[in-house]
N, C-alpha and C positions, 0 to 999 in steps of 0.2 A: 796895747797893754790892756788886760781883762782887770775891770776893777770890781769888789767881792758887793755882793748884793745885801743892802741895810733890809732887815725887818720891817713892815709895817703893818700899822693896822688903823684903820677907819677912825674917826675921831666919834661914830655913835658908840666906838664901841666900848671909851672912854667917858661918853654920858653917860651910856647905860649903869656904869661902874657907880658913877656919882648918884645919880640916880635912886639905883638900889640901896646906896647904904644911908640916902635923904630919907627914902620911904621908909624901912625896915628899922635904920637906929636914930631917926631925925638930926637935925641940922646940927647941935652940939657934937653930934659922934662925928660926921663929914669934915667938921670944920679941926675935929684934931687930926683927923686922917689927913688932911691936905698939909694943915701946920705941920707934918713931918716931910713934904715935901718943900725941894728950895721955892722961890721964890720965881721962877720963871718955869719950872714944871708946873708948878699951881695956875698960874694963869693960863698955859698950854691945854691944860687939863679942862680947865672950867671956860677957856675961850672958842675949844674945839668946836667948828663945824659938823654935821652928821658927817661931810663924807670928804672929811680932811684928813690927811693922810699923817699920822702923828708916826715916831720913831716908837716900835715894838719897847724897844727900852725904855720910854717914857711908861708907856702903860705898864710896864712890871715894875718899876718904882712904884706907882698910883696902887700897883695892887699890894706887893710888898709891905708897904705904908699902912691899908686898910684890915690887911691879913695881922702888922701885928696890933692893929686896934681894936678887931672883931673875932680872934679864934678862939682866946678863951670862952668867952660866951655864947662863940656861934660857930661852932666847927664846922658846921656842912653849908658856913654864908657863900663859898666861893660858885659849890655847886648852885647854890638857890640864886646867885648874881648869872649865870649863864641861863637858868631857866627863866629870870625875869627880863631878862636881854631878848632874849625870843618873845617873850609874851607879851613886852612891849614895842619897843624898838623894828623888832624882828618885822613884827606883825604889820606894822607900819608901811617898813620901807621894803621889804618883802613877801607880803601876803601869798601871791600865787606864786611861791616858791615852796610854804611849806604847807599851807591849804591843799594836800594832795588825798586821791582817793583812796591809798593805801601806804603804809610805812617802806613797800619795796617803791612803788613808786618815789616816795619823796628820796631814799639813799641812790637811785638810780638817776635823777636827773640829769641832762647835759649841762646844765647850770649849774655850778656848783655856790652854793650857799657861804661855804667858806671863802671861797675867793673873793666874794663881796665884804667880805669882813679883816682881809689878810694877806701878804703878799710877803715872799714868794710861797709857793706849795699848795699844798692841797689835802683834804679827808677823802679819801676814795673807798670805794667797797671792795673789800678782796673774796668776800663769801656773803652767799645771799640765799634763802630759802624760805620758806613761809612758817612767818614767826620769827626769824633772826634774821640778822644781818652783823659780817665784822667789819669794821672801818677802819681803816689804816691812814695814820699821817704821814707823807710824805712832802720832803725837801722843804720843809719846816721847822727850825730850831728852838722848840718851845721853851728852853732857859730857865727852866723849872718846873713844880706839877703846880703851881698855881693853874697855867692856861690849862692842863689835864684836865685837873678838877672841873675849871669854867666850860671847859666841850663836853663832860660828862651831862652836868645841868641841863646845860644847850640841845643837847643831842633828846637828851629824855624826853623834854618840854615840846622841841621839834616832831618827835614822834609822834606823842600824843596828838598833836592837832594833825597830825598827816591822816589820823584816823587809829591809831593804835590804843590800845588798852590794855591796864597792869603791866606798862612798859619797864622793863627794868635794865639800866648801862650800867655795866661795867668798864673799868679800866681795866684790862685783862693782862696787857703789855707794856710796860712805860722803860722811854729810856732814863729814866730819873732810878730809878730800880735795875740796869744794869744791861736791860734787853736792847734789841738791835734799831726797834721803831716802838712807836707808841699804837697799842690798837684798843677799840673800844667794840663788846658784844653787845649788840641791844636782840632783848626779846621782848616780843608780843603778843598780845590776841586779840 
């Protein structure tokens, strides 16, 4: 008997959440964003190991939570929470992943970046050329554009330190908007 495969994701990748929104709206903001989770999500949340493997569905409560406490005043927090996840976190536990000598380099590794972050699926490249690249999500049910938003961040911040400059991601595809996969264009110079 085949049984269906739970989302997961990293438990940094649920600090980095807390994190950013300690740094950016201090401890009084976090501390309502958590009070809208129960009582055993909150401690999951703030008890997480870096590389504990929490339920996908926890962390889209955690983010749902913080989304409706930060979008009035900070529409583009979720993007700037992906970018901080790379610039801290990221950088931490995976430096010579995204420390690459060029932006085709860092989307072409055999190592995939997201996989350290996520399971099942993957962000692969389906087009590549100097100066862009498209990334394509596969067998991954992101459950909303919250995670969109956070790979757009992610992706940009990613780039830059691979060596890129005037980096600009797009969400070009989403299936939250009606399309078949989610894809993201990044360009550079």
């Amino acid at each position: 008997m085949r049984t269906a495969t739970v989302a997961v994701a990293r438990g940094s990748t649920a600090r980095g959440t807390v994190e950013f929104i300690r740094r950016t709206h201090g401890d009084e903001v976090l501390q309502r964003v958590l009070a809208k989770l129960d009582e055993g999500d909150r401690e999951r949340v703030t008890g997480a190991a870096m590389t504990d493997e929490l339920p996908y569905e926890l962390l889209l409560r955690l983010w749902g939570a913080a989304d409706g406490e930060l979008a009035a005043a900070h529409p583009r927090w979720m993007e700037d929470a992906g970018a901080f996840a790379i610039d801290s976190l990221g950088q931490q536990l995976y430096w010579g992943l995204l420390r690459k000598a060029t932006p085709v380099e860092f989307v072409t590794q055999s190592v995939s970046l997201f996989r350290l972050y996520y399971s099942p699926g993957d962000i692969v490249p389906v087009e590549i050329e100097p100066g862009r690249s498209v990334l394509r999500l596969i067998g991954f049910d992101a459950l909303g554009p919250l995670f969109c938003r956070r790979q757009t961040g992610g992706l940009r911040r990613a780039t830059e330190l691979a060596g890129g400059t005037r980096v600009r991601v797009t969400h070009v595809r989403c299936v939250h908007e009606g399309d078949a996969y989610c894809e993201w264009e990044i360009r550079w110079t």
